[in-house]
C-alpha positions as a printed NumPy array, in Angstrom:
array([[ -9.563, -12.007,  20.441],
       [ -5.56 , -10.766,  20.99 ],
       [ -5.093,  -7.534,  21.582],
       [ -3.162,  -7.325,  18.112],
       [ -6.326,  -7.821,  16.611],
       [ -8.908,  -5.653,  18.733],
       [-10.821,  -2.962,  17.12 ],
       [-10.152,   0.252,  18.415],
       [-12.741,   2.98 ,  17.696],
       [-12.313,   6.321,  17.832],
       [-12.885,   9.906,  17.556],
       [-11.711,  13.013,  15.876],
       [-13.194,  16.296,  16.409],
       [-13.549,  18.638,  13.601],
       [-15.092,  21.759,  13.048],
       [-18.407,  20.341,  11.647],
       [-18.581,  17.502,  14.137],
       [-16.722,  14.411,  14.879],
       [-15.132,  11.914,  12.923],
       [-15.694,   8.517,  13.825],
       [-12.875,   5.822,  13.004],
       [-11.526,   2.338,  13.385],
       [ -7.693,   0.778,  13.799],
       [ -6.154,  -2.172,  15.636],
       [ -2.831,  -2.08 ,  17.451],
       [  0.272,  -1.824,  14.617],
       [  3.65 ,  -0.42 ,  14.354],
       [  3.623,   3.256,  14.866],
       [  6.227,   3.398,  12.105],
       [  5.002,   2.056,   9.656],
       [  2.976,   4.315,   6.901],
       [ -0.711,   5.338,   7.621],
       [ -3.195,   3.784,   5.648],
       [ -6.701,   5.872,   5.466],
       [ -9.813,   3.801,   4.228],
       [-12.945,   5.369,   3.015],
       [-16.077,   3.194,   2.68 ],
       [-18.633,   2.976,  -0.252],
       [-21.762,   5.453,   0.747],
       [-24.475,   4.271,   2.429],
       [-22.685,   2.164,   4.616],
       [-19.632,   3.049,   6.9  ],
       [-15.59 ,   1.543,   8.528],
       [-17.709,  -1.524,   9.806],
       [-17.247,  -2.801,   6.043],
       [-13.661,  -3.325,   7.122],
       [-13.192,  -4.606,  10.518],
       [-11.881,  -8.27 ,   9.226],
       [ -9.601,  -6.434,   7.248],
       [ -8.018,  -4.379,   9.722],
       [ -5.739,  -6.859,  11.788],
       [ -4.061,  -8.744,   7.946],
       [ -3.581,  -5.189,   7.202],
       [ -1.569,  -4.321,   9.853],
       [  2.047,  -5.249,   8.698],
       [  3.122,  -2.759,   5.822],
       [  1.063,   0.074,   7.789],
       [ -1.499,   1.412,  10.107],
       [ -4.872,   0.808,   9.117],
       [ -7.486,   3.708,  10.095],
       [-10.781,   3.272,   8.187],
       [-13.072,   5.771,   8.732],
       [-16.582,   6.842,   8.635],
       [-17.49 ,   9.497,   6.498],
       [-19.086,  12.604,   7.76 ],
       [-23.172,  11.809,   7.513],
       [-22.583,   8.025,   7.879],
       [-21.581,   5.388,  10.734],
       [-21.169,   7.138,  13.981],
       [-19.763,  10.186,  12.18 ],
       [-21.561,  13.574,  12.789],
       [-24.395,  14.805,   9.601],
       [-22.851,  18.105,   7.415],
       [-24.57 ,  20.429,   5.379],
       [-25.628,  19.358,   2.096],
       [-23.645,  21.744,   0.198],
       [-20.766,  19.569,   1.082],
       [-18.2  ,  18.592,  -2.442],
       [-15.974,  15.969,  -2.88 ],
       [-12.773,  18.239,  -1.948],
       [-14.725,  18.932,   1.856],
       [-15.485,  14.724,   2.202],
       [-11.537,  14.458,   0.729],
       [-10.348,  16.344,   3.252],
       [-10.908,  14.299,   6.078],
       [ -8.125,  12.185,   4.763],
       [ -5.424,  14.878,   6.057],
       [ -6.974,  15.881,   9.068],
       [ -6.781,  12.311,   9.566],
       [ -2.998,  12.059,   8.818],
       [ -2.749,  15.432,  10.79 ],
       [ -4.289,  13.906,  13.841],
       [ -2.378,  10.871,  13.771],
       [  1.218,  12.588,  13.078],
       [  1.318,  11.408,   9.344],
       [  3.458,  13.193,   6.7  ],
       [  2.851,  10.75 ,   4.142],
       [  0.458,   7.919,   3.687],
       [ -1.295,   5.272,   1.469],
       [ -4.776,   6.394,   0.605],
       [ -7.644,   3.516,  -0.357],
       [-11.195,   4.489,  -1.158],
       [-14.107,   1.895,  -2.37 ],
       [-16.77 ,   3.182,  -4.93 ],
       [-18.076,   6.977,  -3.412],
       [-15.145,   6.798,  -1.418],
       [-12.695,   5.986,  -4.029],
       [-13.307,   9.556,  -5.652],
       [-12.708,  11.179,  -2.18 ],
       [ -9.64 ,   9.359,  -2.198],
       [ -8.452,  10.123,  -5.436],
       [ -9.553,  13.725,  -5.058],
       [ -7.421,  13.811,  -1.453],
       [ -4.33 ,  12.5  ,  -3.32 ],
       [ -4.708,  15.378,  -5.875],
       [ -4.747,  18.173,  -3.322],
       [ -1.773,  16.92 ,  -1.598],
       [ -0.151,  14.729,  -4.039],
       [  3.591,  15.109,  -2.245],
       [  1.895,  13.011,   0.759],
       [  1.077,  10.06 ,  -1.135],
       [  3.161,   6.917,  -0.567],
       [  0.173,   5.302,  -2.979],
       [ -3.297,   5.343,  -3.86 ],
       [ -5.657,   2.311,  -3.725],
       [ -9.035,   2.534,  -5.687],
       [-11.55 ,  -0.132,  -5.325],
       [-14.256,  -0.265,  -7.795],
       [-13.905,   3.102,  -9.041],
       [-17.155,   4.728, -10.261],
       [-16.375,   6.624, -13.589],
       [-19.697,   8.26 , -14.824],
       [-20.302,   9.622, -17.901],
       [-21.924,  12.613, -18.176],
       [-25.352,  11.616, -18.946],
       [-25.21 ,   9.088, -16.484],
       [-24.476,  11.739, -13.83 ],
       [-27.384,  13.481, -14.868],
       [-29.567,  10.989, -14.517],
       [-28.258,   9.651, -11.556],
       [-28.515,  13.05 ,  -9.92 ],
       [-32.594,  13.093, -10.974],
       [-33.597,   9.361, -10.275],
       [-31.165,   7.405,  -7.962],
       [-31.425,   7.23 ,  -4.27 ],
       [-34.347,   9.405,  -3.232],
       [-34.815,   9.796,   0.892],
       [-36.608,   6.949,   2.476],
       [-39.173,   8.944,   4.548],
       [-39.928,   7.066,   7.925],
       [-43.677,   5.618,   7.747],
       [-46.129,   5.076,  11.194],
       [-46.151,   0.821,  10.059],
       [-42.644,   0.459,   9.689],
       [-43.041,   0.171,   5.426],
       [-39.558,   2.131,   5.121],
       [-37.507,  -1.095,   6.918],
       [-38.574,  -3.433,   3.995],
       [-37.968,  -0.398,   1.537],
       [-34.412,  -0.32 ,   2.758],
       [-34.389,  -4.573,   3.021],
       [-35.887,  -4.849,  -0.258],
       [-32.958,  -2.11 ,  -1.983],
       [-30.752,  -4.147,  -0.702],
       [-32.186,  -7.295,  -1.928],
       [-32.43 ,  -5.176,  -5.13 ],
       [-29.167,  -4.419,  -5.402],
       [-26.894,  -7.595,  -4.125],
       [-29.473, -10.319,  -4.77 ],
       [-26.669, -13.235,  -3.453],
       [-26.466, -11.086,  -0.128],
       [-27.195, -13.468,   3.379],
       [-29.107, -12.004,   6.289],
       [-26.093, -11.23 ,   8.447],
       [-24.374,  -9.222,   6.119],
       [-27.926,  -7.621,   4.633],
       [-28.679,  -6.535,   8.436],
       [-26.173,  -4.752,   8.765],
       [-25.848,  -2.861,   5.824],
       [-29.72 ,  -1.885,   7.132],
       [-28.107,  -0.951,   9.954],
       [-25.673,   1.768,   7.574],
       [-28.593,   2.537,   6.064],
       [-30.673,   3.767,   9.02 ],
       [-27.495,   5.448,  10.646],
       [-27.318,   7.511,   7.684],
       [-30.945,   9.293,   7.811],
       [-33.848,   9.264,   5.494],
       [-31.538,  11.327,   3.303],
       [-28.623,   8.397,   2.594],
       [-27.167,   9.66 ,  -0.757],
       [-26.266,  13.144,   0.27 ],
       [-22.037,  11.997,  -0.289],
       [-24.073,  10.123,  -3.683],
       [-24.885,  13.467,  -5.247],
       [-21.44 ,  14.963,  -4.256],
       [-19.868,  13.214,  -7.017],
       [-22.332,  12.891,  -9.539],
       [-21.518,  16.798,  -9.16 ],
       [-17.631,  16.329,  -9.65 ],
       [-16.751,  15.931, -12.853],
       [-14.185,  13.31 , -12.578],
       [-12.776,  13.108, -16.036],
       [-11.963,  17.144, -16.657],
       [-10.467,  16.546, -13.133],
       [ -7.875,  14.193, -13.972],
       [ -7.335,  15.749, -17.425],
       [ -6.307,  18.883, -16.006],
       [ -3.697,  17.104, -13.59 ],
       [ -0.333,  15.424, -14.263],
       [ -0.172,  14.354, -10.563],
       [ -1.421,  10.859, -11.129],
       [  1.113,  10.417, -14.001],
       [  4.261,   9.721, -11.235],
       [  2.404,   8.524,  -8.099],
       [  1.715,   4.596,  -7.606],
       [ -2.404,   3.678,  -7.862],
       [ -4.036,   0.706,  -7.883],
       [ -6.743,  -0.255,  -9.161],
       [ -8.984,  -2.96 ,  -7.63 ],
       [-11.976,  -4.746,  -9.135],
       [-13.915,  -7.849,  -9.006],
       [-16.202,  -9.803, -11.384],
       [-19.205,  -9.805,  -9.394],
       [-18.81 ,  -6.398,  -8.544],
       [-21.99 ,  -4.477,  -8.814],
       [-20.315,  -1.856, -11.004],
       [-17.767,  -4.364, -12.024],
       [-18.126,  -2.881, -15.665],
       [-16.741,   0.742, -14.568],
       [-12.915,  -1.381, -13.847],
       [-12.593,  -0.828, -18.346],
       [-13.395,   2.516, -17.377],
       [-10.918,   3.167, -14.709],
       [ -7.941,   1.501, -16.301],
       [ -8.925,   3.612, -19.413],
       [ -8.767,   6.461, -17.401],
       [ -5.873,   5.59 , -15.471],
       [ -3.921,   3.711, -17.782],
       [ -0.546,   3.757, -15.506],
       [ -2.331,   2.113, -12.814],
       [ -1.536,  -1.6  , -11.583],
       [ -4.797,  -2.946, -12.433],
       [ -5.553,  -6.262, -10.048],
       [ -9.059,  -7.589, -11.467],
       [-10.402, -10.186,  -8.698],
       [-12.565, -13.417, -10.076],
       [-15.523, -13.978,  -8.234],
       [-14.611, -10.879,  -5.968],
       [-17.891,  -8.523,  -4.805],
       [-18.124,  -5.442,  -3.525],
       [-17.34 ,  -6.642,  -0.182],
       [-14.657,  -8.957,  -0.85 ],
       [-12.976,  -6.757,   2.354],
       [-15.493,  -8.341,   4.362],
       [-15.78 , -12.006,   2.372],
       [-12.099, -12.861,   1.772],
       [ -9.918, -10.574,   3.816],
       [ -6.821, -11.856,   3.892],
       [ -6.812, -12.353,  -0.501],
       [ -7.985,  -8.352,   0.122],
       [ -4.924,  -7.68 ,   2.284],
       [ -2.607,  -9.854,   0.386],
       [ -2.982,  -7.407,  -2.647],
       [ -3.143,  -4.337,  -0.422],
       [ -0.113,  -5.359,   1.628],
       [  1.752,  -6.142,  -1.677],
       [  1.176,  -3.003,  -3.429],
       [  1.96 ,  -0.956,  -0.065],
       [  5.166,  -3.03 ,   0.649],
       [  6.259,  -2.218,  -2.938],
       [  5.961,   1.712,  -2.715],
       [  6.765,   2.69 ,   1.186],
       [ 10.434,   3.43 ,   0.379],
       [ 11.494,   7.047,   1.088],
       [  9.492,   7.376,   4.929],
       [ 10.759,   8.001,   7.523],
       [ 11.173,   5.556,  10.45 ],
       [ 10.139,   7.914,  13.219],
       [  6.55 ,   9.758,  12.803],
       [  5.851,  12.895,  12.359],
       [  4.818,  14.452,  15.91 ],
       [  0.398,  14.852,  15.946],
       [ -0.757,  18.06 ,  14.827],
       [ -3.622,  19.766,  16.44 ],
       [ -6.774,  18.596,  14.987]])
């Protein structure tokens, strides 16, 4: 592997703990690009991607607090206290402004970061945004994802095998180990960041804001997408979005086909980085 494609992991260290991440080597001029990962799993989801991505920017995915090799936080935790890793991310790292790309759970801590500091947005990629309705948060809160409680004969491995299984039944054994693997890192209690948004009420949040209305969002989804029919939803509720629907595409289409996944992200990102400047902002103290 060249060194212009070597993962480089990473730490930050915040108050509640430390804040794992991963890059590869790219122009330190070029715009800052902070991934967030769909919940269980974690950054590992983007590693292939990392290296296309590196052209238009500098990709940092991360792993949100509770999952990957990022530190547990308190269950009281919202979608504005997951968001704002995304700036002390950019703070870390010297960014004033950056792109912003968040799949599924992480797609409405991205969105919510570009909402409290909508003048730092160069753009906002969504990827198989989750738009609940009300009742569906509801029962989603009640029934989805209980904790998988270790057992003395191991049972709790096939629970986690079998959801899996369950819930991408075309999934190999490569890619279904290590999403056990995400699973496992995150505790018996994996949907903590789940029942942070089914708390957020996503719709009165983006009808109370015109910040969306001037900043550039995309919108990425895929027909074999496990919530492939929430894209309708999205582009309803985002209607000035560029809407890019993938045939074919999963969930992990970063992972499957990462260069088609950079070629859109590297598009969109090459289209709206006018305005930056050429020289970074110096780091500011984590």
């Amino acid at each position: 592997m060249s060194d212009a494609n070597r993962i480089v992991k990473g730490y930050l260290d915040r108050p509640w703990g430390q804040l794992h991440y991963r890059t590869v080597a790219a122009d330190p001029a070029a715009p800052l690009l902070v991934m967030l990962h769909q919940s269980p799993l974690s950054s590992r989801n983007y590693e292939a991607a990392l290296a296309p991505l590196a052209g238009p920017c500098r990709p940092v995915a991360l792993d949100t607090p509770g999952y990957g090799n990022s530190s547990a936080v308190p269950e009281q935790w919202t979608v504005a206290d997951y968001a704002k890793v995304v700036w002390d991310t950019a703070d870390a790292m010297g960014a004033e402004r950056i792109f912003v790309f968040g799949r599924a759970t992480g797609a409405v801590f991205a969105l919510e970061a570009a909402l409290a500091q909508p003048h730092r947005v160069l753009g906002l990629i969504l990827h198989g945004m989750p738009v609940y309705t009300p009742a569906e948060r509801v029962d989603r809160m009640a029934h989805f994802a209980p904790p998988i409680e270790p057992a003395h004969d191991g049972a709790h491995l096939m629970g986690i095998w079998n959801r899996i299984h369950s819930e991408y039944p075309w999934i190999g054994p490569q890619l279904a180990t290590s999403f056990a693997h995400d699973f496992l890192s995150a505790g018996p209690d994996f949907a903590r960041s789940y029942r942070a948004i089914w708390r957020y009420d996503l719709l009165q949040r983006v009808a109370q804001t015109d910040a969306l209305k001037a900043m550039p969002v995309m919108l990425l989804g895929g027909s074999a997408d496990r919530i492939a029919f929430m894209h309708a939803r999205a582009v309803a509720l985002l209607p000035q979005a560029q809407a890019v629907w993938l045939e074919g595409a999963t969930d992990f289409v970063a992972e499957q086909e990462p260069a088609l996944f950079a070629r859109h992200l590297n598009d969109f990102m090459a289209a709206h980085r006018g305005g930056r400047s050429t020289t970074p902002a110096a780091p500011r103290t984590p």
